[in-house]
C-alpha positions as CSV (number, residue, x, y, z in Angstrom):
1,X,178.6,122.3,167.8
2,X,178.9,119.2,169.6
3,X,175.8,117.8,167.6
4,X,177.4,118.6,164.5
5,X,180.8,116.8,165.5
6,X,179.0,113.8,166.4
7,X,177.5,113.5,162.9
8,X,180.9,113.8,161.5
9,X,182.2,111.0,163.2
10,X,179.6,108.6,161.9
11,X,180.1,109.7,158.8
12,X,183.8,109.0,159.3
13,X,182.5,105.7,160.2
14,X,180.1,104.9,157.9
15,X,183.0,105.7,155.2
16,X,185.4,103.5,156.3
17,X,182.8,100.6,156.8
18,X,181.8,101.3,153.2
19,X,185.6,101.9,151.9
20,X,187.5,99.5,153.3
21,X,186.4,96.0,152.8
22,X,186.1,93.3,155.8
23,X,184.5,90.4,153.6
24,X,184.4,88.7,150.7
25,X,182.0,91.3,149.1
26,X,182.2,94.8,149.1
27,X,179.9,97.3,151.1
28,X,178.5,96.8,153.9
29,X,175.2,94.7,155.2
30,X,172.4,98.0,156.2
31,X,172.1,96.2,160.4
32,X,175.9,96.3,160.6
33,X,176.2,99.9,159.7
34,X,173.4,100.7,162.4
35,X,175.2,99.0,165.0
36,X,178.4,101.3,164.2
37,X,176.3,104.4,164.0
38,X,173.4,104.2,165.7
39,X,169.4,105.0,165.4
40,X,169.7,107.8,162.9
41,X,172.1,105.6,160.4
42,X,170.3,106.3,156.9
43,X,170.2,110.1,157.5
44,X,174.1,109.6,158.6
45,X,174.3,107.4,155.0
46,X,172.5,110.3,153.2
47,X,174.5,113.4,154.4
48,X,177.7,111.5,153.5
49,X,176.5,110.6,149.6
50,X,176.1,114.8,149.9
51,X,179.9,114.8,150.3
52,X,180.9,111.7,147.9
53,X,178.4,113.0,145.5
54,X,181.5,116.2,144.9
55,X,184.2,113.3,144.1
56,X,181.9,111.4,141.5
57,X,180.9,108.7,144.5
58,X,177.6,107.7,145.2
59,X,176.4,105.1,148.0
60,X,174.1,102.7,146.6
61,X,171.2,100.6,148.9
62,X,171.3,96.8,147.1
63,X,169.2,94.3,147.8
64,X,170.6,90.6,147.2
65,X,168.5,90.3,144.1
66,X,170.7,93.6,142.5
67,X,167.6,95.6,143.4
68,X,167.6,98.9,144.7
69,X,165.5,98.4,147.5
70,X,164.1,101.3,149.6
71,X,162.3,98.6,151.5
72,X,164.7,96.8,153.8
73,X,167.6,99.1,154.3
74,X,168.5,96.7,157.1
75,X,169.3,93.7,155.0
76,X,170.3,95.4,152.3
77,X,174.1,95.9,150.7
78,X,175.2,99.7,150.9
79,X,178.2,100.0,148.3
80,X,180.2,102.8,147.1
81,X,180.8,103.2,143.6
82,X,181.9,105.6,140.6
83,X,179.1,107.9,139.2
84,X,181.4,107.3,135.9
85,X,183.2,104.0,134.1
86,X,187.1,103.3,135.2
87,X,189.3,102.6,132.0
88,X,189.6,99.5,131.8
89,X,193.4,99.7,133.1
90,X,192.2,101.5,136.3
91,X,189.9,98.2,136.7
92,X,192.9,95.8,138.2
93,X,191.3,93.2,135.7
94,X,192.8,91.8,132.5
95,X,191.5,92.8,129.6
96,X,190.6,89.6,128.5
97,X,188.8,88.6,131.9
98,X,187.4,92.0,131.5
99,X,186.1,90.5,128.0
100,X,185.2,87.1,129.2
101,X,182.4,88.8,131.6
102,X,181.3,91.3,128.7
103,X,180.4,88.3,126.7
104,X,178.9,86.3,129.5
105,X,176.8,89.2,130.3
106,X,175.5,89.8,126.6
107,X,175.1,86.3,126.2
108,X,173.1,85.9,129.7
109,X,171.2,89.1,128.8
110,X,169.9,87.6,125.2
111,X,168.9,84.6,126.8
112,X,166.6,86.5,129.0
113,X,169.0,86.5,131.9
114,X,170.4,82.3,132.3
115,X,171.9,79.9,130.9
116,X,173.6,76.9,131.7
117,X,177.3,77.1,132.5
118,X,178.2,74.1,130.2
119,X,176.8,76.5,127.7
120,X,178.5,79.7,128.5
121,X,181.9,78.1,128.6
122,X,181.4,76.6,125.2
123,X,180.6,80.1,123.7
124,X,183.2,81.5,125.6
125,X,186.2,78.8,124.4
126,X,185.7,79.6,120.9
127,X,187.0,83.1,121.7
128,X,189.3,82.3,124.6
129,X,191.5,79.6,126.8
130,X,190.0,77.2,128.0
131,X,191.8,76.9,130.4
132,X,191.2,80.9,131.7
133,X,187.2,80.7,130.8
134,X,186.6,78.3,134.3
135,X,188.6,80.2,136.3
136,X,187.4,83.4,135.4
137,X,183.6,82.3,135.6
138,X,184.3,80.7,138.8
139,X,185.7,84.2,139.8
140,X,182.7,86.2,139.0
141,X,180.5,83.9,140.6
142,X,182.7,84.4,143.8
143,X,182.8,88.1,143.6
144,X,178.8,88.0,142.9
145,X,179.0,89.4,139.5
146,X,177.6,86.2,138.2
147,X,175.3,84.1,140.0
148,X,174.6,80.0,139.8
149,X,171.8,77.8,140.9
150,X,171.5,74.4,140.1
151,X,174.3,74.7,137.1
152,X,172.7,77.9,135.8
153,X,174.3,80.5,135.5
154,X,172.2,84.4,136.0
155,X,173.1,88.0,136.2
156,X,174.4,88.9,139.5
157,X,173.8,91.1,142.3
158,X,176.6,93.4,141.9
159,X,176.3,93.5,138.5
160,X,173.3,94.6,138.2
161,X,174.4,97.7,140.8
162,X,177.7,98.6,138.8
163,X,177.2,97.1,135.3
164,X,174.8,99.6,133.3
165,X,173.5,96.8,131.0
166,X,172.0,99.5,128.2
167,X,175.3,100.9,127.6
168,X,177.2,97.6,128.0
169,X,174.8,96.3,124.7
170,X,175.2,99.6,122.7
171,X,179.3,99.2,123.2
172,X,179.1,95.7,121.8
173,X,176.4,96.3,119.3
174,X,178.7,99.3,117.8
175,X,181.6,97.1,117.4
């Protein structure tokens, strides 16, 4: 009984770590979760994706290359996300920011993955604002949905965990 408690409260633990973010990015880093839990964190991590698994949740190990990496659970990104899309509404996005990284991405993704940001912001100022394409660029790359080295832009980590880039292309091919 008392074994069975205990487990409960590191999964009580490990859900709020995971739920409620304390950085800029969300989840939380694989070494900090085994200092709140303890030795047996990943079974801990597993039993409680049993229980999100019932509210559409899953709890995802990411790797800062958007991998799912088995590998190095310690320095990997554990993040909870939706088994199924939000509506757009649900997102707390604008539409057209919502927009701006669908055609980033689909741009990025036909250029085998980068491209300069002088060049994305000129494709994307045909379609919108100038003055809203930087900012919302810069956002993405802040929020790690976009990446940038040396003035190229690629396809971020958390993108690559939440954005399912096969059905992101078959919505914007049927249109």
């Amino acid at each position: 009984m008392e074994e069975e408690s205990k487990v409960e409260k590191n999964m009580k633990k490990a859900a709020q770590l995971l739920f409620f973010r304390r950085h800029r990015l969300p989840g939380v880093r694989g070494w900090e979760l085994k200092r709140a839990i303890g030795g047996d964190w990943l079974e801990v991590i597993k039993l409680l994706n049993l229980e999100l698994e019932r509210l559409g949740i899953e709890v995802k190990q990411i790797s800062e290359t958007g991998e799912e990496n088995e590998e190095d659970p310690e320095g990997a990104r554990f993040v909870a996300l939706l088994k199924t899309p939000l509506p757009p509404k649900a997102t707390g996005r604008r539409i057209d920011d919502i927009a701006i990284l669908s055609a980033t991405l689909a741009f990025l993704i036909s250029k085998q993955g980068k491209a300069s940001k002088k060049e994305i912001e000129e494709l994307l100022s045909e379609k919108f604002p100038r003055w809203r394409v930087g900012p919302s660029i810069d956002r993405y790359l802040k929020d790690g949905y976009l990446g940038e080295d040396e003035k190229m832009i690629y396809i971020g980590w958390r993108t690559r965990a939440e954005v399912d880039k096969k059905t992101l292309l078959d919505l914007i091919l049927a249109s």
